[in-house]
C-alpha positions in Angstrom: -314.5 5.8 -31.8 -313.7 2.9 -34.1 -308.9 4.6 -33.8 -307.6 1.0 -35.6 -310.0 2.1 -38.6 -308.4 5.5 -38.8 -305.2 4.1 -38.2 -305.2 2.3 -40.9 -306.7 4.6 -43.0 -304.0 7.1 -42.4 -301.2 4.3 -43.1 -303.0 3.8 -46.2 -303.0 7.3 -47.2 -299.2 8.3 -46.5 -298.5 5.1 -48.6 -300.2 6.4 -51.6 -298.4 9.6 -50.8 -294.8 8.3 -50.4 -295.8 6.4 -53.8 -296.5 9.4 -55.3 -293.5 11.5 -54.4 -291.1 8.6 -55.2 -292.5 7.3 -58.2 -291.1 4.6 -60.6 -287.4 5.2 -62.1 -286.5 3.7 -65.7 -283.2 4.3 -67.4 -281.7 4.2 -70.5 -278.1 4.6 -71.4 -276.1 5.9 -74.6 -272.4 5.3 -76.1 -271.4 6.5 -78.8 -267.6 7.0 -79.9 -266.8 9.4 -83.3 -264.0 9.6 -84.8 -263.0 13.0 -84.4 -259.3 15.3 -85.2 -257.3 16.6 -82.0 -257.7 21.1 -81.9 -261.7 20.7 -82.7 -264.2 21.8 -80.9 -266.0 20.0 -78.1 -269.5 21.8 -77.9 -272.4 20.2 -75.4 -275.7 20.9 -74.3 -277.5 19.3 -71.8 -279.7 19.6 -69.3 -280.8 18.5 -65.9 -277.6 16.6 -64.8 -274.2 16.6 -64.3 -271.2 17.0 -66.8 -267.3 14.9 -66.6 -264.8 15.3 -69.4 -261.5 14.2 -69.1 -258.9 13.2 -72.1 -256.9 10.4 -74.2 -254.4 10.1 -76.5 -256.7 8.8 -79.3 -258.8 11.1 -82.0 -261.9 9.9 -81.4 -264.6 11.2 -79.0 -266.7 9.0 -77.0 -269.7 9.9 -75.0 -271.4 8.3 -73.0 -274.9 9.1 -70.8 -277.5 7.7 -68.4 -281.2 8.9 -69.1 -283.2 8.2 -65.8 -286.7 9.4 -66.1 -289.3 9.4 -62.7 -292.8 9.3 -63.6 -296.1 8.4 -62.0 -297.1 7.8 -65.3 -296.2 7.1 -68.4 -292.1 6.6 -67.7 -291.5 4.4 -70.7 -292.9 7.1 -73.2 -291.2 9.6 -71.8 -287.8 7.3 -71.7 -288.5 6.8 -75.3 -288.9 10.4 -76.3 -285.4 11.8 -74.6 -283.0 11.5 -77.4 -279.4 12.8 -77.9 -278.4 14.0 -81.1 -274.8 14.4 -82.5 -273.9 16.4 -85.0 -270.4 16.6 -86.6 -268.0 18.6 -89.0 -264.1 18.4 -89.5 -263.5 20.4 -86.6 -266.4 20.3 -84.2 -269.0 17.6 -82.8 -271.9 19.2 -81.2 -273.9 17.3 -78.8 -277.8 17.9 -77.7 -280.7 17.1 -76.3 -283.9 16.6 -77.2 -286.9 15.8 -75.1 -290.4 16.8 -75.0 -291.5 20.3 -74.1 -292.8 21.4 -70.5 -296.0 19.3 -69.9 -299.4 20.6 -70.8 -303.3 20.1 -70.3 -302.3 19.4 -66.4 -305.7 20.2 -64.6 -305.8 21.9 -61.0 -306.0 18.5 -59.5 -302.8 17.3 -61.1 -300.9 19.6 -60.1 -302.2 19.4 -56.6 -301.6 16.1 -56.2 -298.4 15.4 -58.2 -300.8 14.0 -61.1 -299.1 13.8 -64.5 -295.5 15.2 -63.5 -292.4 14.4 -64.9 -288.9 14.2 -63.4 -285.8 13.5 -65.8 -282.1 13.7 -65.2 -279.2 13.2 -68.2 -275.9 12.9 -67.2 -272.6 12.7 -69.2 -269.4 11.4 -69.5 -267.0 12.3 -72.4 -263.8 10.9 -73.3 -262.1 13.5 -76.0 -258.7 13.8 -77.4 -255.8 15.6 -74.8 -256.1 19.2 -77.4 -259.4 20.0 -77.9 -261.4 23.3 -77.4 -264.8 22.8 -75.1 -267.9 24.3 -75.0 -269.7 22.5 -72.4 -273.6 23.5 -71.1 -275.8 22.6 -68.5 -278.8 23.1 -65.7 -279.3 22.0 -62.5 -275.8 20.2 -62.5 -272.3 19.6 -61.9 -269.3 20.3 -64.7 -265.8 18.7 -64.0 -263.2 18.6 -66.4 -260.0 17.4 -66.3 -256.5 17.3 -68.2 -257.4 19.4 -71.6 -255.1 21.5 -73.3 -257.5 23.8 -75.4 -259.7 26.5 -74.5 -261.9 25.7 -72.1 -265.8 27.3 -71.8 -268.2 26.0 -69.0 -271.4 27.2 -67.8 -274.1 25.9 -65.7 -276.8 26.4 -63.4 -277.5 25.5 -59.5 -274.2 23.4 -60.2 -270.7 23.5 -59.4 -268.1 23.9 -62.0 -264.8 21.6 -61.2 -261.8 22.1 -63.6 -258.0 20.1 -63.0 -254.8 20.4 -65.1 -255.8 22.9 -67.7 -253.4 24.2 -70.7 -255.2 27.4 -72.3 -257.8 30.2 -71.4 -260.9 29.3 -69.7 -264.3 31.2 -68.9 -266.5 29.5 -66.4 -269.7 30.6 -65.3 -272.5 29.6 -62.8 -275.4 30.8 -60.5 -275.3 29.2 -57.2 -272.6 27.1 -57.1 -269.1 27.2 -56.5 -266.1 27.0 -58.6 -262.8 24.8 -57.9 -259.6 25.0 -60.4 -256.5 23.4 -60.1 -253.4 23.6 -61.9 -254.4 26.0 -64.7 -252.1 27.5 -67.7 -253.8 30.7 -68.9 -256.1 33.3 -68.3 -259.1 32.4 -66.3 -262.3 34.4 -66.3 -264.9 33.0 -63.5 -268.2 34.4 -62.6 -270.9 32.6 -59.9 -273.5 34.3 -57.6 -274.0 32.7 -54.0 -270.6 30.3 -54.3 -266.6 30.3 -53.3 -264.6 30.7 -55.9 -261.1 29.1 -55.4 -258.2 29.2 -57.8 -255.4 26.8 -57.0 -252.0 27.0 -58.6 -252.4 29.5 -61.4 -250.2 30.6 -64.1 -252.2 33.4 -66.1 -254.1 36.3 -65.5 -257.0 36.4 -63.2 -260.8 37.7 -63.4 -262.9 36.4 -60.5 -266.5 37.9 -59.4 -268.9 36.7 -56.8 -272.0 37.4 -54.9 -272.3 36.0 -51.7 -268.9 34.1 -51.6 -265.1 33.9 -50.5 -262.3 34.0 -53.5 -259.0 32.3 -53.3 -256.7 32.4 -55.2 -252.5 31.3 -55.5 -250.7 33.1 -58.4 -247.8 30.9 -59.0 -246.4 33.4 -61.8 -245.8 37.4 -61.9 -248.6 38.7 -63.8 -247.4 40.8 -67.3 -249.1 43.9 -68.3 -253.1 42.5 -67.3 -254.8 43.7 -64.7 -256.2 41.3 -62.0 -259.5 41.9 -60.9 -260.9 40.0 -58.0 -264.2 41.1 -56.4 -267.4 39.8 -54.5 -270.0 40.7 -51.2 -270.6 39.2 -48.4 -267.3 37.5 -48.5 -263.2 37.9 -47.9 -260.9 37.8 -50.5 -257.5 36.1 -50.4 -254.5 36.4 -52.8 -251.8 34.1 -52.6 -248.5 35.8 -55.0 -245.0 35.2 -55.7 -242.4 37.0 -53.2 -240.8 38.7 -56.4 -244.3 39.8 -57.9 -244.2 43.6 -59.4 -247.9 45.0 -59.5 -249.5 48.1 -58.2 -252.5 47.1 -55.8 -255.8 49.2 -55.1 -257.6 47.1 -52.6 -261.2 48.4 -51.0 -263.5 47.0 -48.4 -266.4 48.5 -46.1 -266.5 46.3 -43.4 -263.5 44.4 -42.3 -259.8 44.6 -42.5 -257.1 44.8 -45.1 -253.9 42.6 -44.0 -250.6 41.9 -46.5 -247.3 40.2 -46.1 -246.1 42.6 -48.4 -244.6 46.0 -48.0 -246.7 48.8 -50.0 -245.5 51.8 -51.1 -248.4 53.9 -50.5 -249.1 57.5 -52.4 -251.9 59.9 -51.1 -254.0 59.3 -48.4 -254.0 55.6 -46.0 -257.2 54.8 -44.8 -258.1 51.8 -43.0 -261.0 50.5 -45.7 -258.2 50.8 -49.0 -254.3 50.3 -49.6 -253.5 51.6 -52.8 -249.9 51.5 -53.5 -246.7 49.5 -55.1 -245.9 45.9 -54.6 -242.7 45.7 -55.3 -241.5 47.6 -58.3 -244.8 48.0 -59.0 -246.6 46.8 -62.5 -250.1 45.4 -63.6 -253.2 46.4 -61.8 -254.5 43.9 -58.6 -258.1 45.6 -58.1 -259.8 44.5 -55.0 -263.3 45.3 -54.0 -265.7 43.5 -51.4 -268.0 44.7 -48.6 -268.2 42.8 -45.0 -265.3 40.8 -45.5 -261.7 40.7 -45.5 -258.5 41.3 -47.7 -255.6 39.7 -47.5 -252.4 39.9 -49.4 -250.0 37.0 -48.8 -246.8 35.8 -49.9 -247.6 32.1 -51.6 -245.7 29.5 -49.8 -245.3 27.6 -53.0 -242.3 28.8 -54.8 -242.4 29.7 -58.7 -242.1 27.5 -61.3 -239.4 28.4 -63.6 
């Protein structure tokens, strides 16, 4: 048998099928600055790539993105075709994309062999003024935002959701990914399936659900009259608080174990799956629930601001 013929051939044919998979790659990029009044809102919708926001001084809003397309045919067209469209009012610039629907007419044998497939990503960078609201949207990427005072919205998909030196409410959501804030002023509402959650350095009230995921979180502030809810599976949950924080605790697991630094003043029955009790002097509601993992209540080694 002739082996150097089917040697080659092979080599031949893993070439044509790294070419395939790779593809070719064009880009395209997009600035745009508007001039735009501080206390709008920020509202964007994107899709298939990441997200960065961060802030200046001036009232203008500039945003920037790279459009990079894989193709094994057609790339240029389909380059062509993505456009982002910006729409504003006196109080809100709303940013989208548009791009050509799902592809159709693909016959058996393209999809077999890769034939006809497209592969896009759009990512974003905006610049916006220090007090601004945002609304920002995504799939199948990242969102990071950093120094905004405003109320801050964020939701994505596959992706990770990153927020640093916020001054007002936020609600962040996600599907697996995990979620990472630092330094935040006001009431946080998170929600991800299959990621951590970790809150760092929070003065506000808390809401933090998970599937399949750890929570931390350090409360550098007594909580006033909200209830903190904190709950996941298949994970432990870990609460940082103040030494001279007053809230009543009902804590719950299946499997694992409940520890605190704090003394509780326990009513009823003590079992080794729940505390429910008094911190304290007692005051807004800390509800804890997960299943195989841990609780633990510990006294934050970062004293309170004043």
């Amino acid at each position: 048998m002739n082996y150097k013929k089917y040697f080659l051939f092979f080599v031949i044919f893993l070439f044509f099928l790294v070419y395939s998979i790779i593809g070719e790659t064009l880009e395209k990029k997009f600035e745009k600055t508007i001039d735009f009044k501080k206390s709008g809102t920020i509202y964007l919708k994107s899709i298939v790539g990441d997200i960065e926001v961060k802030s200046w001084e001036n009232e203008k809003v500039e945003v920037k993105a790279l459009i990079q397309v894989k193709s094994e045919e057609e790339s240029q067209k389909l380059l062509d075709e993505i456009k982002i469209l910006i729409n504003t009012t006196d109080d809100r610039v709303e940013i989208e994309v548009d791009y050509p629907e799902k592809e159709e007419n693909r016959s058996f044998w393209d999809l077999l062999f890769g034939g006809k497939k497209h592969e896009f990503r759009i990512s974003f960078w905006l610049t916006v003024p220090k007090i601004s609201n945002l609304d920002m949207n995504t799939t199948n990427g990242e969102i990071n935002i950093y120094d905004i005072e405003g109320k801050v919205f964020s939701k994505s998909t596959n992706g990770s959701i990153q927020l640093e030196n916020i001054s007002g409410n936020t609600e962040l959501r996600t599907t697996n990914g995990s979620v990472n804030t630092k330094n935040v002023i006001g009431d946080i509402d998170v929600k991800t399936t299959n990621g951590k959650i970790v809150i760092s350095n929070i003065e506000g009230n808390v809401v933090a659900r998970t599937t399949n995921g750890e929570i931390l979180v350090d409360i550098l502030k007594s909580i006033k009259e909200k209830i903190m809810n904190f709950r996941t599976t298949n994970g432990s949950v870990t609460l940082n608080l103040v030494k001279d924080i007053n809230a009543d605790l009902d804590a719950k697991l299946t499997n694992g174990k409940i520890y605190t630094d704090f003394p509780i003043l326990v009513k009823g029955e003590i079992s080794k799956n729940s505390v429910s009790g008094k911190i304290n002097n007692g005051g807004p509601l800390i509800y804890i629930r997960t299943t195989n993992g841990e609780i633990k209540i510990l006294e934050s080694k970062t004293s309170e601001k004043k």
